[in-house]
Every structure is written in C-alpha cells, then in structure tokens.
C-alpha positions as CSV (number, residue, x, y, z in Angstrom):
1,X,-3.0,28.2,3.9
2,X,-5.4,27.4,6.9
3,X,-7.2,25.1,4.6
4,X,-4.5,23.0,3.4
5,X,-3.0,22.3,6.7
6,X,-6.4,21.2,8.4
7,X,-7.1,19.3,5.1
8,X,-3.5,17.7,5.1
9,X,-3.8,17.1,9.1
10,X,-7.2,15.6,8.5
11,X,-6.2,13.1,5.3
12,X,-3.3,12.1,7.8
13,X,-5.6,11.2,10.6
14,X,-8.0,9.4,8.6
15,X,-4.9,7.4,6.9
16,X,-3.6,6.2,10.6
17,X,-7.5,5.4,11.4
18,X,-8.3,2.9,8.6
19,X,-5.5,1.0,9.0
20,X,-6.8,-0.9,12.0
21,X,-7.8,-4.1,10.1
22,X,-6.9,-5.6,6.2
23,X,-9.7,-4.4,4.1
24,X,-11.8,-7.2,2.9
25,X,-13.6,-4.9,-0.1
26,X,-11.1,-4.2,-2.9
27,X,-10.7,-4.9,-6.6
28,X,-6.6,-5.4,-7.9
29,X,-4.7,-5.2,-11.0
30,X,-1.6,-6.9,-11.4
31,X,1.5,-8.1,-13.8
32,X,1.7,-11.6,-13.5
33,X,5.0,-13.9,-14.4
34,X,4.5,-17.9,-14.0
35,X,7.4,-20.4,-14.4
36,X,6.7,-23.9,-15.0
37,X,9.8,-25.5,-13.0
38,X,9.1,-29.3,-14.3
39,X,8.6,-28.1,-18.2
40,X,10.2,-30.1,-20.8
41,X,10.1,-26.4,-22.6
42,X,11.0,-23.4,-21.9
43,X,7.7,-22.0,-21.1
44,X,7.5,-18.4,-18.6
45,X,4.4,-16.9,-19.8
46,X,3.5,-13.9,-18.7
47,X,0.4,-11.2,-18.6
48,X,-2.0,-9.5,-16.4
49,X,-4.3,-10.9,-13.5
50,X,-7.3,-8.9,-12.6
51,X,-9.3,-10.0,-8.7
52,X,-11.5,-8.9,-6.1
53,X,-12.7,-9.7,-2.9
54,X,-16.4,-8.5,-1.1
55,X,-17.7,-8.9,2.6
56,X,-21.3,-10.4,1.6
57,X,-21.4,-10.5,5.9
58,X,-19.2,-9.0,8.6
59,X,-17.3,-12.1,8.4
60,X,-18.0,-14.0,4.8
61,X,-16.9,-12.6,1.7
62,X,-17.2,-13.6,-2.3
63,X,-13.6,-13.5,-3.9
64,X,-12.2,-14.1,-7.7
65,X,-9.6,-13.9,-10.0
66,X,-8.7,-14.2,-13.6
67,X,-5.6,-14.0,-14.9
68,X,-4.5,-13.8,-19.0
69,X,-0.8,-15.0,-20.0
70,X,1.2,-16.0,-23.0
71,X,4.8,-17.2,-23.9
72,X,5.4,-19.3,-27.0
73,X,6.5,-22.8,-27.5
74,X,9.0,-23.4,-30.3
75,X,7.4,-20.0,-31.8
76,X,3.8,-20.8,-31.5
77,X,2.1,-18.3,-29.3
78,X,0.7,-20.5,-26.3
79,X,-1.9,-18.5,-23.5
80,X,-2.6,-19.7,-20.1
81,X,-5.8,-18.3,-18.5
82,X,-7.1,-19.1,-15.0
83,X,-9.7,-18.6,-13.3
84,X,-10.7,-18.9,-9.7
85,X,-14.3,-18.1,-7.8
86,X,-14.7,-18.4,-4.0
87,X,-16.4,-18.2,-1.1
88,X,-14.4,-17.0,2.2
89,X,-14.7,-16.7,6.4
90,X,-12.7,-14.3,7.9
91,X,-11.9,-14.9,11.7
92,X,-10.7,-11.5,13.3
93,X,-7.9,-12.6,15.6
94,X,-6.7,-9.6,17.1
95,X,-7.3,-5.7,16.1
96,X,-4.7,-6.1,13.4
97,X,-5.1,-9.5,12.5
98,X,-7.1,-11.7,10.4
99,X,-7.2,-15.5,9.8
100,X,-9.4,-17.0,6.6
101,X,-10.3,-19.4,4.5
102,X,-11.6,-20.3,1.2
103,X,-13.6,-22.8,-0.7
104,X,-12.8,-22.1,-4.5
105,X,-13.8,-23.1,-8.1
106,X,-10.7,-23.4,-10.6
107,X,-10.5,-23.4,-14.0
108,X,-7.3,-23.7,-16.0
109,X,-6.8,-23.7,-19.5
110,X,-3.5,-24.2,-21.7
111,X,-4.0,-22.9,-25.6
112,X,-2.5,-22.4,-28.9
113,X,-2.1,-22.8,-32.2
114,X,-6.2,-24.0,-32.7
115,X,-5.8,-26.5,-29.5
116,X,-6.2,-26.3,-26.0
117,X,-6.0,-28.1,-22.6
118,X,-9.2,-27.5,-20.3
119,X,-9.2,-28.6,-16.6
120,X,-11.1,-27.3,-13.7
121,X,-11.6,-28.1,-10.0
122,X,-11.6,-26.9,-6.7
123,X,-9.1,-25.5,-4.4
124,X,-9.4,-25.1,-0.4
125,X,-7.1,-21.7,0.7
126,X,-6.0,-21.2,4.8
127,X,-4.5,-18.0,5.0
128,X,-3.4,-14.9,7.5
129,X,-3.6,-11.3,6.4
130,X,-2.2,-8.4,8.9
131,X,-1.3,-4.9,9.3
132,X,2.2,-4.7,10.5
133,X,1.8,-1.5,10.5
134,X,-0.7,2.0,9.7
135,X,-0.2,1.3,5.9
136,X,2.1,-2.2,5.3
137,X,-0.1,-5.6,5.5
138,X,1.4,-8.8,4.7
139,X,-0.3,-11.8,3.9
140,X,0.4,-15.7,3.8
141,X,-1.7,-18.6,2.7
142,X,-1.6,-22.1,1.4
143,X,-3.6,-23.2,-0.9
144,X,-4.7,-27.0,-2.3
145,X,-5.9,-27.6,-5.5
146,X,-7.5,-30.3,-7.1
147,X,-8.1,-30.5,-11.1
148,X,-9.2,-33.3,-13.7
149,X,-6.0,-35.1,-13.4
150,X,-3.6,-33.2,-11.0
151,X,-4.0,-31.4,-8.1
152,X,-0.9,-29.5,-6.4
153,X,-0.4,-27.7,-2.8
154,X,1.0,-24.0,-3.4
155,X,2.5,-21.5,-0.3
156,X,1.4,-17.6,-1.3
157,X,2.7,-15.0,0.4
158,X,2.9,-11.0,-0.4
159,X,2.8,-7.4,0.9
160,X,0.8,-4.0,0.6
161,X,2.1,-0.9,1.1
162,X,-1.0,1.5,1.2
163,X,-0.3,5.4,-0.1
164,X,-3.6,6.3,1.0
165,X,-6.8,4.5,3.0
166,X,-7.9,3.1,-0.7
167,X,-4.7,3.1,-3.1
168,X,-2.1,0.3,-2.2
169,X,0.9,-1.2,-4.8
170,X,2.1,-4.4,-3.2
171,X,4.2,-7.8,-4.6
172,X,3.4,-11.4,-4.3
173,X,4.9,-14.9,-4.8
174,X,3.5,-18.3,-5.0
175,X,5.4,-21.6,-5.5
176,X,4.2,-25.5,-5.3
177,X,6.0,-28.7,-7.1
178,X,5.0,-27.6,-10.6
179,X,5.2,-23.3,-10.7
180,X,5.8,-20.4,-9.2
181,X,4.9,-16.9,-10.1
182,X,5.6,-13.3,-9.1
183,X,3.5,-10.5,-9.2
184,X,3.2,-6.6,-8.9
185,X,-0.2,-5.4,-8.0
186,X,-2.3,-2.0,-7.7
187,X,-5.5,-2.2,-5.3
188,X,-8.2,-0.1,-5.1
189,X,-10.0,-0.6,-1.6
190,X,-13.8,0.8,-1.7
C-alpha cells in the first residue's frame, strides 16, 4: 500500500512539473469535418488528419500534417487530401507562454470519379500556444495561404486537456472565406 501512494504521489508531482511550457515534440491523431461555406454543392467531407511537430533546436522545430477526407457529390465519392510541411520559431514569452511562427509547404488536392484538382503553395502561420493551466493549453493562430490560383487567410484556434505529462484529447476549429472545420484530436507528447 506504501508503494502505490509514493508511486501515485510521485505521478502527481511529475504531472504538475511538466506542465510549465506547451510541449513542442508530439505526434496527433484526429477526426476531421470540413465545410465548404461558398459550395454550389453540398459538400462536408470528412475523415482523419494525422500531424506532428519536433524541436530540431531549443527554439526551431519541423512540423506536418496530412489529412484524408471524403463526402460525395451527387453520389460520386469525392476525397480531399492536404498536406502541409513546415519549418517553425518558437519565442518563449513567459514561463507559460509561447509565441510562433511558421513557413509552410501546401498541397491540396480535390478527387473523384478518375479526375482530380491538384494545387499547392505556401502558407505563413503566426500563432500563440499556452498553458492556462498544469494540464489545459489553448492555442490560437492565423494562418495565410497562397495556392496556384487562390490563396485564403484562416483564424485556428483549439484546446488540450492533458490526462497525463504525454496523453492529451483536445478540439479545434478553423474558419476563413471559403471553409471551416472542426476537429477532435489525441496527442501523444514524447
């Protein structure tokens, strides 16, 4: 009995203690659900979404994201995958606080029925990620993309609630002119 309460005091410790910054070395599932707000069709696809992010420096880190939907048009299965790969700076603000950025490769492509619609890009992200408090971090960005022919400026924000120091289920929303989309996530911090 011993045992268990110095290994229950000690996991609670250790929870309070890693907690003091947003962890910058994860990977993260998530369900994703996009709606296209200026569709001439009725087109919500959703699917699952799979990033990353990993300090390459105390302050720089690599980050990406691909993400695999569908809905159909008018009964024909249409998929919309994207893909984004980036290179970030993290500024530590305060204990609690961090302010970034991030230069980004994007890829989009729209496909169905033997036909498809491939753009890519780059997007610039400014952003703000914080621990509220020992285990709840919220994060806000904006984000500007630019593609073959469109490019569209996008507000994120979302929230982690961390069970442990590497297990955390959080939710997050983005919307700009053209779509927004909600997701539930699972993160693995390492």
């Amino acid at each position: 009995m011993k045992k268990l309460a110095l290994a229950v005091a000690l996991s609670v410790a250790s929870a309070g203690a890693f907690a003091a910054a947003p962890a910058w070395d994860f990977v993260q599932g998530s369900y994703v659900i996009t709606d296209f707000d200026e569709s001439d069709f009725s087109y919500e696809p959703d699917g699952f979404a799979f990033s990353g992010s990993k300090l390459v420096t105390d302050d720089v880190f690599v980050t990406a994201e691909y993400s695999m939907q569908e809905d159909d048009i008018l009964g024909i299965d249409v998929d919309l995958d994207m893909l984004t790969v980036g290179l970030g700076y993290r500024y530590a603000w305060s204990e609690k606080t961090d302010l970034f950025g991030i230069v980004s490769y994007e890829d989009v492509e729209l496909s169905g029925s033997g036909q498809s619609a491939d753009e890519d890009g780059f997007g610039l992200t400014a952003g703000v990620r914080s621990m509220v408090t020992d285990n709840i971090e919220v994060r806000g960005a904006v984000k500007y993309i630019d593609l073959d022919e469109d490019d569209d400026t996008s507000v994120l924000v979302g929230a982690d609630y961390f069970l442990s120091p590497i297990f955390a289920v959080g939710l997050s929303y983005e919307t700009s002119d053209d779509l927004s989309t909600f997701g539930i996530n699972a993160r693995y911090n390492f």
